[in-house]
FIFI-263533 format. One line per 2 residues: number of its first residue (from 1); for each residue x, y, z of C-alpha. Coordinates in pm, 1 decimal, m for minus. Example, Ala and Ser with C-alpha at 12.3 -4.5 7.8 and 13.67 -1.06 7.14 Angstrom:
<sites>
1 = 1230.0:m450.0:780.0 ~ 1367.0:m106.0:714.0
</sites>
This chain:
<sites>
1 = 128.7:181.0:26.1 ~ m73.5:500.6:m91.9
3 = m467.5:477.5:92.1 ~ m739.2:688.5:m44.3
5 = m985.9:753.8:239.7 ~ m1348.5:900.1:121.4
7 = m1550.6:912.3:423.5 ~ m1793.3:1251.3:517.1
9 = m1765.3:1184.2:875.6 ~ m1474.6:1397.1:938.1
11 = m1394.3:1217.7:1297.2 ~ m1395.6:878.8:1118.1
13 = m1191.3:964.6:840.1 ~ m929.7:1136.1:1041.2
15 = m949.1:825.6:1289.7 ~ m865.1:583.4:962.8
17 = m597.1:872.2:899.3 ~ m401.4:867.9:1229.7
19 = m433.8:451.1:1223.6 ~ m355.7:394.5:873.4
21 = m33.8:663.9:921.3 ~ 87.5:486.5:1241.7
23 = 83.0:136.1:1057.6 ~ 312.2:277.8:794.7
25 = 58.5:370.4:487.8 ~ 40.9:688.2:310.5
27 = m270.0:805.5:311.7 ~ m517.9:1081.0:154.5
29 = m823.8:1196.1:280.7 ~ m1125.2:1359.8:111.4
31 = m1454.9:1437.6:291.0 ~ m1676.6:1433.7:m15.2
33 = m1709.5:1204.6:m378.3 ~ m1618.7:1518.0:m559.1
35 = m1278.9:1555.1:m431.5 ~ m1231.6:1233.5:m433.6
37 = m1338.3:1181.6:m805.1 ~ m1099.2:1457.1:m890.0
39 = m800.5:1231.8:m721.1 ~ m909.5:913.3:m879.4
41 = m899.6:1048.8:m1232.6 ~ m519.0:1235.0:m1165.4
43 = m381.4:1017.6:m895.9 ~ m281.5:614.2:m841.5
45 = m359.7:444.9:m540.1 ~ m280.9:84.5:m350.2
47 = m591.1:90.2:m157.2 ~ m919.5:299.2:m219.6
49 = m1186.2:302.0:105.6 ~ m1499.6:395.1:2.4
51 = m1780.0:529.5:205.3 ~ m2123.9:440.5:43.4
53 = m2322.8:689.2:189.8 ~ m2159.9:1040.9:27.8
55 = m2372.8:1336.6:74.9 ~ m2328.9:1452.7:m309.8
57 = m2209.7:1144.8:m455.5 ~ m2331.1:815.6:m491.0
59 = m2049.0:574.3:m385.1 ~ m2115.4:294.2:m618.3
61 = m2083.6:527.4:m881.2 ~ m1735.9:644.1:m719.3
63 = m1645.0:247.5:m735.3 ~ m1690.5:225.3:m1073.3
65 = m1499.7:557.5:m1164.4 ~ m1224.3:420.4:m904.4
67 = m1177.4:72.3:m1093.2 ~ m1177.7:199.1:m1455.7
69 = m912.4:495.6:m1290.2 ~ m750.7:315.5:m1085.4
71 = m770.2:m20.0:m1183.5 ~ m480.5:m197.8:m982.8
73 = m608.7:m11.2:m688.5 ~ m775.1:m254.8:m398.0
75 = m1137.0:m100.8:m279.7 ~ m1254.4:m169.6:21.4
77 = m1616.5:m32.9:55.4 ~ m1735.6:145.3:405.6
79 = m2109.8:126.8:453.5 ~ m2389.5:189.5:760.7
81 = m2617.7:74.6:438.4 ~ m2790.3:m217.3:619.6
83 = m2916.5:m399.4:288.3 ~ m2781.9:m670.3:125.1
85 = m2815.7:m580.8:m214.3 ~ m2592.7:m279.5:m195.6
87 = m2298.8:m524.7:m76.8 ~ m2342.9:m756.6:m335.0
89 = m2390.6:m480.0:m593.1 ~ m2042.5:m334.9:m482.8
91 = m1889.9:m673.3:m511.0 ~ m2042.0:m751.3:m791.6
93 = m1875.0:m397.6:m939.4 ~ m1505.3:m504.5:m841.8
95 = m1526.0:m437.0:m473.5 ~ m1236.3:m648.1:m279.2
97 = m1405.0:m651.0:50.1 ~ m1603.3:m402.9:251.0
99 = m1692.1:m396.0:604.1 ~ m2056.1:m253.2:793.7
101 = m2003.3:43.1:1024.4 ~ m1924.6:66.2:1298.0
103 = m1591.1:m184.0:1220.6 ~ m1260.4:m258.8:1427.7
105 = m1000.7:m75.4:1279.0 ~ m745.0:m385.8:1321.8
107 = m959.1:m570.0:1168.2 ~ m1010.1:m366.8:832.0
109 = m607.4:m330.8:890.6 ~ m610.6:m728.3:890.9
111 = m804.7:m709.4:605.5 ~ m612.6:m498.4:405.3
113 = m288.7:m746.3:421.6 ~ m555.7:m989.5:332.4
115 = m587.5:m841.4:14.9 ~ m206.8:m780.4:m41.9
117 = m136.9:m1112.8:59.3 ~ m368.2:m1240.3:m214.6
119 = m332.3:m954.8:m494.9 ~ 56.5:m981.0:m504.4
121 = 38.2:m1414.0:m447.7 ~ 209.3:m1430.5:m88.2
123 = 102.1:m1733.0:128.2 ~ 199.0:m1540.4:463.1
125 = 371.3:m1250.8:551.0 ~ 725.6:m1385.1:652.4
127 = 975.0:m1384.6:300.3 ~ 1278.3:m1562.8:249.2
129 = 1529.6:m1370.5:52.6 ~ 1862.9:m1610.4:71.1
131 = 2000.8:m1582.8:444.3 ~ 1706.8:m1324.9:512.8
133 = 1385.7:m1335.2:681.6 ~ 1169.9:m1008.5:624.1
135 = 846.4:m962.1:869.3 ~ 654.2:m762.9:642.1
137 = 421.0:m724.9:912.4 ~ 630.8:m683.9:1205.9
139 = 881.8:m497.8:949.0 ~ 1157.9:m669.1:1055.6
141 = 1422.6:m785.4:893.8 ~ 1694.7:m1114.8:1061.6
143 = 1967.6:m1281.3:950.4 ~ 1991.3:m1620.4:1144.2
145 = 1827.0:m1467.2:1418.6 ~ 2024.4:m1155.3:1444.2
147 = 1816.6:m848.6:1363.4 ~ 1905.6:m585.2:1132.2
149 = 1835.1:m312.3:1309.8 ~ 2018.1:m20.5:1093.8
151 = 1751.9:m5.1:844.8 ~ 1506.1:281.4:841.0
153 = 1164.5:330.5:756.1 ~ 1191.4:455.6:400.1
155 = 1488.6:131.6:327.3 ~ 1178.3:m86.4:516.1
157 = 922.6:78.7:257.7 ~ 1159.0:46.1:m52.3
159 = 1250.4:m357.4:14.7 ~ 903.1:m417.5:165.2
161 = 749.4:m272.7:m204.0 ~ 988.4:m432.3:m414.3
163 = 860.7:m789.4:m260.3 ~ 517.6:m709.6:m315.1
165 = 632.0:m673.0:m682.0 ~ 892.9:m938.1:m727.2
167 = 1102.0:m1026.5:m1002.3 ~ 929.0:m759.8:m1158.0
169 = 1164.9:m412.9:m1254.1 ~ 1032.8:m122.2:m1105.5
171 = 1114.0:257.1:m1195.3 ~ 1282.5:481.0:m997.0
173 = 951.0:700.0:m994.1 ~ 756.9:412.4:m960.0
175 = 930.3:371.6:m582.9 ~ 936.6:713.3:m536.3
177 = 555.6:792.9:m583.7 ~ 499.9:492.7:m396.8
179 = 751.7:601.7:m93.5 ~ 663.4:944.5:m67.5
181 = 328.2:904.7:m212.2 ~ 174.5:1148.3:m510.9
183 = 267.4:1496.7:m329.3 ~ 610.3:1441.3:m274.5
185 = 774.1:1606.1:61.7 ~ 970.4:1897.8:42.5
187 = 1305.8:1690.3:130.0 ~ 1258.0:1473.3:m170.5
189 = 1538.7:1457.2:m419.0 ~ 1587.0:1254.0:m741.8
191 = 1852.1:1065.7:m634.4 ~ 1700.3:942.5:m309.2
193 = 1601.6:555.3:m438.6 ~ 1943.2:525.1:m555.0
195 = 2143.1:603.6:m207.0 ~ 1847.7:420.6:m18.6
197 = 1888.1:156.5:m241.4 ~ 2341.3:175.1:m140.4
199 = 2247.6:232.6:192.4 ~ 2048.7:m114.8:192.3
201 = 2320.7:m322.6:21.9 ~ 2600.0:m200.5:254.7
203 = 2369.7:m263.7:604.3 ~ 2260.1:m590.2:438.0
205 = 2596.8:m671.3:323.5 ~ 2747.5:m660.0:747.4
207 = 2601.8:m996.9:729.0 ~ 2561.8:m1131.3:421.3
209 = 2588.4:m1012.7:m19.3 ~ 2191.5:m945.9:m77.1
211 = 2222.9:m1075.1:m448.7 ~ 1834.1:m1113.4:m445.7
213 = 1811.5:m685.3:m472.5 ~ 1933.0:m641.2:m846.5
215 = 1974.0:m318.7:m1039.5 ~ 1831.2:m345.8:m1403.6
217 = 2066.4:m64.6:m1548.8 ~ 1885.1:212.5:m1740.3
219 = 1581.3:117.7:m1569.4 ~ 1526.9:67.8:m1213.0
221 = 1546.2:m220.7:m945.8 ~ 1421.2:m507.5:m911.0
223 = 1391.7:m867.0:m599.4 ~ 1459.0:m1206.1:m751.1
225 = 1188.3:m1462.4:m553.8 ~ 1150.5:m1835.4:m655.4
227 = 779.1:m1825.1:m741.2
</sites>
């Protein structure tokens, strides 16, 4: 998922870089509430962490330009800001959590699949999808046990994104900003979701038909769930 990191304290934000990167996120950083209001306005984002105390920018402000921007984005607000009232007044602004410097990094990681957990409705982090089990934590995937070890990162990404959004159709460029986030590499190619998307089926398939990953023709893909 695509992480916006504003934080002014360059060795922090490149510390929430190197984690977030390692645990599979795509991430962003800017240093300042300029920048970063510049990327809220053009880009879309999963998760937005927001560092209260910007040297040119108040972060509250920065909140509220991030939820009326981004508005399916989860913010997470970063603060050394001992008082009370300027917690409550982010929460109170459409904050989803935030967390008092200095913090544990696994626990704003634990956190974070708090929120996902609870924005996209899944009681824990283990799916059932017919004869599958998918970790999304562990990113695994088994079949009675047996673990499908053939699938890469970017297969992991695409079925682990199409859960969060289930039974819901979702565009090819709708998985690919999300996959290679909103620069896209230089090895990127339009027809990338689609053979990911074969490449899936016929690993999957060694052990069993996934008939739970649909293609919606003319439009995109889709994973059917029981509610």
């Amino acid at each position: 998922m695509n992480v916006l990191i504003i934080e002014d304290e360059e060795a922090l934000a490149h510390e929430l870089e190197i984690f977030l990167t390692n645990h599979n996120y795509i991430t962003e950083v800017c240093y300042n509430g300029n920048s970063a209001s510049e990327k809220i306005a053009i880009n879309l984002y999963d998760f937005i962490l927001i560092d209260l105390g910007l040297p040119d920018y108040d972060g509250l402000d920065l909140l509220k330009e991030a939820k009326k921007n981004n508005p399916d984005a989860a913010c997470i607000i970063l603060t050394a800001r001992a008082e009370v009232y300027d917690r409550v007044r982010g929460l109170d602004l459409g904050a989803d959590d935030y967390l008092a410097k200095p913090f544990s990094l696994l626990e704003l990681q634990s956190r974070m699949q708090a929120i996902i957990r609870r924005k996209f409705g899944l009681k824990q982090s283990i799916v059932e999808l017919g004869d599958f089990l998918i970790n999304l934590t562990d990113r695994v995937i088994t079949h009675h046990e047996n673990v499908v070890n053939t699938i890469t990162k970017k297969e992991f990404d695409l079925i682990a994104y199409l859960i969060l959004h289930k039974n819901r159709t979702l565009t090819r460029t709708q998985l690919s900003e999300h996959i290679w986030g909103s620069i896209i590499n230089d090895d990127y190619d339009s027809n990338y979701i689609d053979a990911h998307i074969k490449n899936i089926r016929k690993k999957l398939n060694i052990y069993a038909p996934p008939d739970w990953l649909e293609t919606v023709r003319g439009l995109g893909y889709k994973i059917k769930m029981n509610a």
